[in-house]
C-alpha positions in Angstrom: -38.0 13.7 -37.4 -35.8 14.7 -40.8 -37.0 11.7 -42.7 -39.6 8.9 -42.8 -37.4 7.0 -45.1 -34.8 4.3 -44.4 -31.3 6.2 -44.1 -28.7 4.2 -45.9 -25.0 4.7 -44.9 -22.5 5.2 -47.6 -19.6 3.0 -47.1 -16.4 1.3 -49.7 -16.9 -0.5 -52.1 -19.7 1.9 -53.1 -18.1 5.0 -54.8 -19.0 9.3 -53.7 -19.2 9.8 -57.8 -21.9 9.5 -60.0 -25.1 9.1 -57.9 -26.6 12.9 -57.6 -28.2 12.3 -54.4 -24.8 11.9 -52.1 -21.0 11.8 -52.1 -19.2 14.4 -54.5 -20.3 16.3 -57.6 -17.2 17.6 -60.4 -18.5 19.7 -63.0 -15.6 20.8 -64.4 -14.7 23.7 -62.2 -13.1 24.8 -59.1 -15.9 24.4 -57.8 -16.3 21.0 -55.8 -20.0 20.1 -54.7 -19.8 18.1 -51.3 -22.9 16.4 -50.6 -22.7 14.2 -46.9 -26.4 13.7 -46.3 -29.6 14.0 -48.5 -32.0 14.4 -45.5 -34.0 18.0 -45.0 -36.4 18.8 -41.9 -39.0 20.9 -44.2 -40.8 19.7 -47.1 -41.4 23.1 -49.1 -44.0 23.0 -51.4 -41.3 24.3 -54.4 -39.0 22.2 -53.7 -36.8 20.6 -56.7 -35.9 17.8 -55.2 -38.9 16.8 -53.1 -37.0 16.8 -49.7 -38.5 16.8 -46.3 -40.8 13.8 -44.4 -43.7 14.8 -46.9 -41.5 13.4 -49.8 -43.9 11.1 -52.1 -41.2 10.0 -54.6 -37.7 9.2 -52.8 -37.4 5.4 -50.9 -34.5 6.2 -48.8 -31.9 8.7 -47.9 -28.7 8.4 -47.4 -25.6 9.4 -45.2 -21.5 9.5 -45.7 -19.2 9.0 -43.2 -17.0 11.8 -42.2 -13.7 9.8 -43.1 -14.2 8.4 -46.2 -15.9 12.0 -47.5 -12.6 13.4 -46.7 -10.6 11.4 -48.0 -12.3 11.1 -51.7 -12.6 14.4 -51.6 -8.8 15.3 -51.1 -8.6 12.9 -54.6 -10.7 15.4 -56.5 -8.4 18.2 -55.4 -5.2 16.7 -56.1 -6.6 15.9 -59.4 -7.6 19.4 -60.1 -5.1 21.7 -58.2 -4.5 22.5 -54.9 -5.3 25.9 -55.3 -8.4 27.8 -55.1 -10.9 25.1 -54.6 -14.6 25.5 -53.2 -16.4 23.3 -51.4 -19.9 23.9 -51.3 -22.0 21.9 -49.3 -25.6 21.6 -50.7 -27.1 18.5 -50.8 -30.3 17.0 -52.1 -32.2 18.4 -48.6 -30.0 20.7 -45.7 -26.5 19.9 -44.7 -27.4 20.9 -41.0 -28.7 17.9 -40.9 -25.0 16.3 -41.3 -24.6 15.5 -37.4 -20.6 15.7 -38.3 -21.4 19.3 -40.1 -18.9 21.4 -38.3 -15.9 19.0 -37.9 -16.5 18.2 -42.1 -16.7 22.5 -42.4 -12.8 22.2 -40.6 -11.4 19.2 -42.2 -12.7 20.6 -46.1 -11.0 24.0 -45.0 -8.0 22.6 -43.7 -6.9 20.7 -47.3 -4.2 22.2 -48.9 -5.8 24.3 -52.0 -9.1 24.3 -50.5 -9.7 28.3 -50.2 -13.6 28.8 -49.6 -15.7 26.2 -47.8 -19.8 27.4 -48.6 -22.8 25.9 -47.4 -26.7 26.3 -49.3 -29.6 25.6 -45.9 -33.0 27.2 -45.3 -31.0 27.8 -41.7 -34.2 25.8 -40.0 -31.9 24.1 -37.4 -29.5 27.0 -36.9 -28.5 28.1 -33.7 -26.0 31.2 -32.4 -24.3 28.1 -31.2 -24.1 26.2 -34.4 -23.1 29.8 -36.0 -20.4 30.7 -33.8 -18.9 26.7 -34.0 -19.4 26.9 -38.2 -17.4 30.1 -38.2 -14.7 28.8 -36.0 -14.6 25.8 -38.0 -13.7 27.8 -41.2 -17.2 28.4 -43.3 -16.6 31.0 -45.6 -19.7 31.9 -46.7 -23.8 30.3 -45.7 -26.3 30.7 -48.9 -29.1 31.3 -46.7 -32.6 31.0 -47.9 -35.0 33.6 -47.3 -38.6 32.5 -49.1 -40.8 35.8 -47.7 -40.4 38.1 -44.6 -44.4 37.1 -44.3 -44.5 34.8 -41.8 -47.9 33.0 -42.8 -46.5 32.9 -46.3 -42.8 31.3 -45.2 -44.4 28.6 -43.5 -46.9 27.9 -46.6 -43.7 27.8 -48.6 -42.0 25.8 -46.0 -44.3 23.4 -45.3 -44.9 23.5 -42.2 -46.5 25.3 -39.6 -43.0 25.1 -37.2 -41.0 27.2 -39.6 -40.4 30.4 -38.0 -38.9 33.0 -40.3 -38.9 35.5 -37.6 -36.1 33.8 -35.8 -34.2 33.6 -39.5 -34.4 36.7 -39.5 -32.4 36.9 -36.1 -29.9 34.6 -37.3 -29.1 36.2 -40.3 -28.6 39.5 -38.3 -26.4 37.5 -35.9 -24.1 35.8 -38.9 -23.5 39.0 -40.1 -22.6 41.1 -36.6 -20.9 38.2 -35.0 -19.1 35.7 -37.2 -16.7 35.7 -39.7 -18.9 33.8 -42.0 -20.3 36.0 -45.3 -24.0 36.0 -46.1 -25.6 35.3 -48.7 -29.2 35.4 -48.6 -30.8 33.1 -52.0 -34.7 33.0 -52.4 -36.4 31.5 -54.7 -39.1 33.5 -56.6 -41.9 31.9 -57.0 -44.1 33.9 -60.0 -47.6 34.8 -58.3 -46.9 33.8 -55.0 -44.0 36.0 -53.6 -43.6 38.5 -55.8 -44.3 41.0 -53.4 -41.5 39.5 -51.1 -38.6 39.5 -53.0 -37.8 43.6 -52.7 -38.7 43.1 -49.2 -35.7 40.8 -48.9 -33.6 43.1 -51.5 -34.2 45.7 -48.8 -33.2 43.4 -46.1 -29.9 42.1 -47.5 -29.0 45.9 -47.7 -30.0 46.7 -44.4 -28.2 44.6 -42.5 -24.7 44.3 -44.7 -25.2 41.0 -46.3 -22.4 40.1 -48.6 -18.9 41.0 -49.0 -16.4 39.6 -51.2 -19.5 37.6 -52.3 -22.6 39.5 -53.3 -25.4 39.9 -51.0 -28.2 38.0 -53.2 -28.8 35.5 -55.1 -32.1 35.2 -56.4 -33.1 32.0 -57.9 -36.1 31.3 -60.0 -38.8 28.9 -59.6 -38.3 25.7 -62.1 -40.5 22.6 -62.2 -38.2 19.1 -62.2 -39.7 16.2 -63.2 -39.5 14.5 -59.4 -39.9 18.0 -57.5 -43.0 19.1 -55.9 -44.8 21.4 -58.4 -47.0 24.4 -57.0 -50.7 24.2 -57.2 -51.3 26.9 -60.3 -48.0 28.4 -60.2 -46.3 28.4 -64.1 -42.6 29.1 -63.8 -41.9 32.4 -65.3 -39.1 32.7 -68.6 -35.6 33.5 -68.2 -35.9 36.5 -70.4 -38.9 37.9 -67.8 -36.9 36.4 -64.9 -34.0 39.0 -65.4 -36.1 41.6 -66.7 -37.3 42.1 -63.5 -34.1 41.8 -61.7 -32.4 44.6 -64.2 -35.3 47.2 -62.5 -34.7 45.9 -59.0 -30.8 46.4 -59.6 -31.6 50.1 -60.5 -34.2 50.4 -57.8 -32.0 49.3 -54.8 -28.5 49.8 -56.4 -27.5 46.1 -55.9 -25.9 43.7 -57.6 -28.6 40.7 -58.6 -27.8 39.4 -61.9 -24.7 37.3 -60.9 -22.2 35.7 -62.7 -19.4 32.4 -62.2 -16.9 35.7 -61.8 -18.8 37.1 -58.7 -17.6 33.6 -56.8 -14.5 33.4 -58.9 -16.1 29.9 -60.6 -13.8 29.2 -63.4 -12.9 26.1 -65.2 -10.6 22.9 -64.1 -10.0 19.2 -65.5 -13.0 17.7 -65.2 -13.1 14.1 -63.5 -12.4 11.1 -66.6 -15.8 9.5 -67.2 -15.4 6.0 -67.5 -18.8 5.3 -69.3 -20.7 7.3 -71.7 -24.2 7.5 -72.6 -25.1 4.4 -74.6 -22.3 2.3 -73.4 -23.5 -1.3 -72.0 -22.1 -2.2 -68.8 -22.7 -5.2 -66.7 -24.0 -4.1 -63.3 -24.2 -5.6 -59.6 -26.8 -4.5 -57.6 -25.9 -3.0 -54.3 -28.6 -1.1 -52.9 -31.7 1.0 -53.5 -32.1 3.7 -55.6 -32.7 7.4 -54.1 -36.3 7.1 -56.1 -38.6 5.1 -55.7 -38.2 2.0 -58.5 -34.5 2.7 -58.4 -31.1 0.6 -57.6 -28.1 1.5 -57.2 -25.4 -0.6 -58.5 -21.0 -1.2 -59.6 -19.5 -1.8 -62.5 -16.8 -4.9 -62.5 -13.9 -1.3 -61.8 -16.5 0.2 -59.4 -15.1 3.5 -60.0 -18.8 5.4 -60.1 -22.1 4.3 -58.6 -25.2 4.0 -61.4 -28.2 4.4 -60.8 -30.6 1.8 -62.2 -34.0 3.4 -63.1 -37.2 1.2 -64.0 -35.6 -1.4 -61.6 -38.0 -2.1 -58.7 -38.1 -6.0 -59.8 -34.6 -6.3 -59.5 -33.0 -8.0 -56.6 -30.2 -6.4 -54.5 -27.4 -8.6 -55.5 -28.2 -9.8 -58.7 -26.0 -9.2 -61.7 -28.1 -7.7 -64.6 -26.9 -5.9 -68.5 -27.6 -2.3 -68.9 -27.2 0.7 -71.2 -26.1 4.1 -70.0 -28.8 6.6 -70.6 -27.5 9.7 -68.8 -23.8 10.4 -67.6 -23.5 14.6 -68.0 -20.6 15.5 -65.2 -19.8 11.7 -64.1 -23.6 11.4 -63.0 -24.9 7.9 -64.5 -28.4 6.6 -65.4 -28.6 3.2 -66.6 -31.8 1.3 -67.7 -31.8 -2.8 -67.8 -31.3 -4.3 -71.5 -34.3 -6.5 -72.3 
């Protein structure tokens, strides 16, 4: 069971841009963040988002049909180029939970510019099946996150007592020997909890050939969000420490780890026109609830973006209400009610 939350499904009139937790995500590169489905099958007890059936603070998920994905998506491209796009699906929770994954991998990679299709999961539902049916599908490239080799210590981070990071392990092992699809193996360090597993997984990348035209790691470090799931007695460590340690780990194991938008060929493109800005009033139907709990998600009279509502749990679905943008960085929109 992925979720204990209604799941929602996506449809016209309401827009893929501007609500974080589905649909499509510009920020002004080539770089195209795809995001069909916002449920997860592990709660981890770091995560930034607070995915997983153990979530406390999200009221529903939410899920976008294959077709009209596609189709907005082929908008954004034509907007921005058709020429060395990336689609990276990430999502709010794991993509593999997308029961359309592998024909939304083919239909991304067969879009005229589209030139890397990428995909962020814990790999929790992977199969050699799903593998071999991913890579004949297209997928470039599988961010795969590796927490700790330890297996008591991946399912605490996980959890849940059904991860098994043994049988990761074998899956990564199998991407690299018998797909085409590049690995890229992303934990997150969490200060004073996996330190010691982090060269283990250096060493692992190594050993088994992760990487390729993409480095083999990418190491990400531990932040607390205001609606993730914070660590019992874990502090997030500074940037400045953060790459300290990575510099010596570089030199120790003569790898790349300190990466850069060049390693993945990120680089800047027209960024999607943002029809509101933050402080604007707009007058807002309600459509639907929010992601979070006391949210809604509502139109505009153009509904060209979806806006979140925050603060709104009094507010009926279909009412008509005033409100002032409060957020709207990369065509992402908070909006509070006016009072």
């Amino acid at each position: 069971m992925f979720s204990r939350k209604p799941i929602i499904r996506v449809e016209p009139p309401i827009p893929l841009i501007g609500c974080i937790a589905f649909g499509l995500i510009d920020r002004g590169t080539n770089v195209i963040q795809v995001r069909p489905i916002s449920t997860c099958p592990l709660s981890c007890i770091f995560c930034s988002t607070d995915a997983g059936p153990d979530s406390k603070v999200r009221q529903v998920e939410y899920i976008v049909p294959l077709d009209y994905l596609v189709e907005e998506f082929k908008k954004i491209v034509k907007f921005k180029g058709e020429w060395g796009i990336e689609a990276h699906i990430d999502t709010v929770g794991d993509p593999l939970t997308y029961p359309n994954l592998v024909e939304l991998v083919h239909q991304l990679k067969s879009i005229k510019g589209v030139e890397v299709v990428s995909m962020q999961t814990h790999g929790f539902l992977l199969t050699e099946k799903i593998l071999d049916r991913l890579s004949a599908a297209g997928l470039s490239r599988i961010n795969l996150s590796i927490d700790a080799l330890n297996s008591e210590l991946a399912k605490k981070l996980a959890g849940t007592t059904m991860y098994d990071v043994n049988r990761i392990i074998e899956l990564a092992k199998y991407t690299v020997e018998s797909t085409n699809i590049e690995l890229l193996i992303a934990p997150v360090w969490i200060l004073g909890l996996n330190d010691n597993e982090i060269p283990k997984i250096v060493e692992f990348a190594c050993k088994i050939k992760a990487g390729g035209r993409w480095p083999p790691l990418g190491i990400q470090k531990y932040e607390i969000h205001k609606h993730g799931r914070k660590v019992k007695g874990i502090k997030s460590f500074s940037w400045k420490e953060f790459y300290s340690r990575l510099r010596l780990m570089e030199k120790d194991y003569k790898v790349k780890l300190i990466l850069s938008h060049q390693d993945f060929k990120i680089h800047k493109r027209p960024l999607l026109p943002k029809p509101y800005k933050k402080f604007d009033k707009v007058k807002l139907k309600i459509v639907g609830l929010g992601w979070l709990k006391k949210e809604k998600i509502a139109l505009t009279r153009e509904k060209g973006r979806v806006i979140t509502l925050i603060n709104a749990e009094d507010i009926p679905i279909g009412s008509t209400v005033k409100a002032r943008i409060v957020a709207d960085k990369h065509n992402i929109y908070l909006a509070e009610v006016l009072t």
